[in-house]
N, C-alpha and C positions, 0 to 999 in steps of 0.2 A: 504494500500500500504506500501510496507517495501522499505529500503534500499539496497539494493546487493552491491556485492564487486564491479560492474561497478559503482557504483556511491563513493563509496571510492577510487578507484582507478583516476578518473575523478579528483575526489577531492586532491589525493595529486601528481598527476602529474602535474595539475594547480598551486596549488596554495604552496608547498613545493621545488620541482622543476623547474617550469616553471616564479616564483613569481607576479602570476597572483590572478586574482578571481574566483571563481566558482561557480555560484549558480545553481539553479534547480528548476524546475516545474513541478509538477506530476498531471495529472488527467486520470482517471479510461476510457475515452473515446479516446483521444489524447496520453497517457503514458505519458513516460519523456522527458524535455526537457532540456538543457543544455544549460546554458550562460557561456562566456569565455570571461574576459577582462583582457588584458595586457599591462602595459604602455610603452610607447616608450622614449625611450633614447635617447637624441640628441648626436649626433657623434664629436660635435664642438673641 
């Protein structure tokens, strides 16, 4: 399994722009999966 520009693109929209995390999960039966986490700012 390789990487494609969808999983760079994924990657620095996440985590360049967005200043999140981004991981991934590949298997050859299910494909990719994609985790997104983003921290929350308190507005105080």
């Amino acid at each position: 399994m390789g990487s494609g520009i969808g999983t760079l693109a994924i990657k620095l929209l996440g985590e360049k722009y967005l200043h999140g995390k981004v991981r991934f999960e590949s298997t050859q039966d299910k494909g990719t999966t994609f985790y997104f986490s983003h921290p929350i700012e308190s507005t105080k």
